[in-house]
C-alpha positions in Angstrom: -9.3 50.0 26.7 -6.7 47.3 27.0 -3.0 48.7 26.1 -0.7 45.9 24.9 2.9 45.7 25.1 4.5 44.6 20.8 7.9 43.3 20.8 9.5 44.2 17.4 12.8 42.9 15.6 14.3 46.0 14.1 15.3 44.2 11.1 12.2 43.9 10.1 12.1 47.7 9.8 14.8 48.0 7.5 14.5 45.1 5.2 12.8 42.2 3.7 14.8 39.6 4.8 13.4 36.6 6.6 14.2 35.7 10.2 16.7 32.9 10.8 13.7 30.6 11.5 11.1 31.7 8.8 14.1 31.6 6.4 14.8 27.6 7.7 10.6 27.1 7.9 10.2 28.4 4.1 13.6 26.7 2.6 12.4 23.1 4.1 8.7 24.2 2.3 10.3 25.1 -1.0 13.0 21.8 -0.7 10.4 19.6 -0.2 8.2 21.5 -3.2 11.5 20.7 -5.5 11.6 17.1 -4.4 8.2 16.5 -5.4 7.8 18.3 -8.4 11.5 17.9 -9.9 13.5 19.5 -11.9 14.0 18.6 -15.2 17.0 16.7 -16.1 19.0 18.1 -13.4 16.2 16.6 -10.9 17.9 13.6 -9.9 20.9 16.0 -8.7 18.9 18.3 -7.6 16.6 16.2 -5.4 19.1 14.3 -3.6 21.1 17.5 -2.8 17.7 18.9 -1.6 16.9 15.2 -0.1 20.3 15.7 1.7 19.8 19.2 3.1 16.6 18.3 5.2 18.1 15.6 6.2 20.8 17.7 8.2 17.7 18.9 9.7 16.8 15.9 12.0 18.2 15.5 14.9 20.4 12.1 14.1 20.8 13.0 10.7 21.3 10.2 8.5 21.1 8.5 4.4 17.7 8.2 2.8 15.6 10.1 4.5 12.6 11.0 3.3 11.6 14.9 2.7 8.4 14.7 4.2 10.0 12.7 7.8 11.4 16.3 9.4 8.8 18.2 10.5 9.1 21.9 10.8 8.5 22.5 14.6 11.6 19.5 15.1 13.6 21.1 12.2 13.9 24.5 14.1 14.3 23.2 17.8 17.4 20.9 16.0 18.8 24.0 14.3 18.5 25.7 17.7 21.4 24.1 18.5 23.4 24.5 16.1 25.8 27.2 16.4 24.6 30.6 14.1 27.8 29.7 11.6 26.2 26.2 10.7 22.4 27.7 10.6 23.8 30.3 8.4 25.3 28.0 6.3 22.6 25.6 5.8 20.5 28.3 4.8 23.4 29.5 2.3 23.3 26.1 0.7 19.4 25.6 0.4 19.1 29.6 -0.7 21.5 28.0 -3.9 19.0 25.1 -4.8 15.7 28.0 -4.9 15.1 30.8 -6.2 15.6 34.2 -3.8 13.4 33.9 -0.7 11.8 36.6 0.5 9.5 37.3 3.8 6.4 35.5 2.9 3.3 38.2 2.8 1.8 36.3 6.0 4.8 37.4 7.8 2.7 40.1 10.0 5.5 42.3 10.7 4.0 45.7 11.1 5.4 49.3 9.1 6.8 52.0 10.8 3.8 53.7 10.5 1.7 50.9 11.6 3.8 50.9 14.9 3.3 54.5 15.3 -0.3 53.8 15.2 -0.2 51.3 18.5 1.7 53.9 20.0 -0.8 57.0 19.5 -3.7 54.1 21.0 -1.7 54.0 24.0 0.1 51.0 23.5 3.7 49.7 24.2 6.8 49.1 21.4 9.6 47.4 22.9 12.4 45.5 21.3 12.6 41.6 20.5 16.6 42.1 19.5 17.7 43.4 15.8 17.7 39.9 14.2 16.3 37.5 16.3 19.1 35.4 17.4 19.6 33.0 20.3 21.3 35.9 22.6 23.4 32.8 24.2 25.2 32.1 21.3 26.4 35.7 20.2 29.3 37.2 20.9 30.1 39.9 23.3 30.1 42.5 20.1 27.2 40.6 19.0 25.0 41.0 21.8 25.5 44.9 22.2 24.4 45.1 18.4 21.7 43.1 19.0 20.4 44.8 22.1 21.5 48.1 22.0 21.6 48.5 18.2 17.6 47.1 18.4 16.7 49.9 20.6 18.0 52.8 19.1 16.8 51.8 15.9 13.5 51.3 17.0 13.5 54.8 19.1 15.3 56.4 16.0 12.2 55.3 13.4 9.6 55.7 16.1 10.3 58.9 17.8 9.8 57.5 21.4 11.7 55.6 24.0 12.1 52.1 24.1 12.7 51.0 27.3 11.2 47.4 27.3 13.2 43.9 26.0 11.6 40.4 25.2 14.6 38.1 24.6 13.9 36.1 21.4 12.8 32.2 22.0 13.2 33.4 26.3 17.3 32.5 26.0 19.6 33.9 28.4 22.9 33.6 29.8 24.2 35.9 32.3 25.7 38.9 29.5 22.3 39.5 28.2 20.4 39.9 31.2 
């Protein structure tokens, strides 16, 4: 049999909240969902801060554009850029249009005991970081949480060494290497 190597986000472990990006991905579904199907009398408010928000996602932001002219796959590489603060706080504003957005059930993160699994058929676990960040922009203090703090969670809940890293979206800079 083939034995696999499975990156894992420890986050995922210990809660339900999205990933930066499926959190970005999901509010531009929901913001453009609002647009279209409005919200009462508030909808004109609503819609154009909503309008406004996925504007901010193109890469020249600018007035009047329309919900459906950001795609998703440009919407994340823009917000790849940004610094975490301002992804953070774009996803803080949207979050206050919508209701509470959880990890959508196509997520495919595995359980604990669904890792355990892999690991009695032989195959690998290693860590993907806690939450999935672009390591380059993280702080020193940042980077040993997200690293070293990935890893013994992982080896904590799974009973086994982790001894393999796959640095989320490939960045590096020389202090995560």
């Amino acid at each position: 049999a083939i034995q696999a190597s499975f990156f894992v986000t420890s986050r995922t472990l210990e809660d339900t909240t999205p990933l930066w990006h499926d959190s970005v991905s999901s509010l531009m579904e929901h913001l453009s969902s609002a647009i279209r199907r409005g919200f009462g009398a508030a909808s004109s408010t609503v819609g154009e801060r909503a309008a406004a928000l996925l504007a901010e996602l193109a890469e020249k932001p600018y007035a009047g554009l329309g919900a459906r002219s950001v795609g998703i796959e440009s919407a994340l590489e823009n917000t790849k850029r940004w610094q975490p603060a301002q992804r953070n706080d774009w996803i803080q504003r949207a979050s206050a249009l919508l209701p509470r957005i959880t990890r959508e059930p196509w997520d495919g993160f595995m359980t604990v005991g669904q890792l355990k699994e892999l690991l009695q058929d032989g195959h690998e676990i290693g860590s993907h970081s806690h939450t999935h960040p672009l390591l380059p922009q993280c702080t020193d203090e940042e980077l040993v949480g997200e690293i070293e703090g990935s890893k013994r969670r992982l080896e904590s809940a799974l009973g086994v060494a982790i001894t393999t890293f796959c640095y989320p979206n490939g960045s590096t800079d020389h202090r995560s290497v």
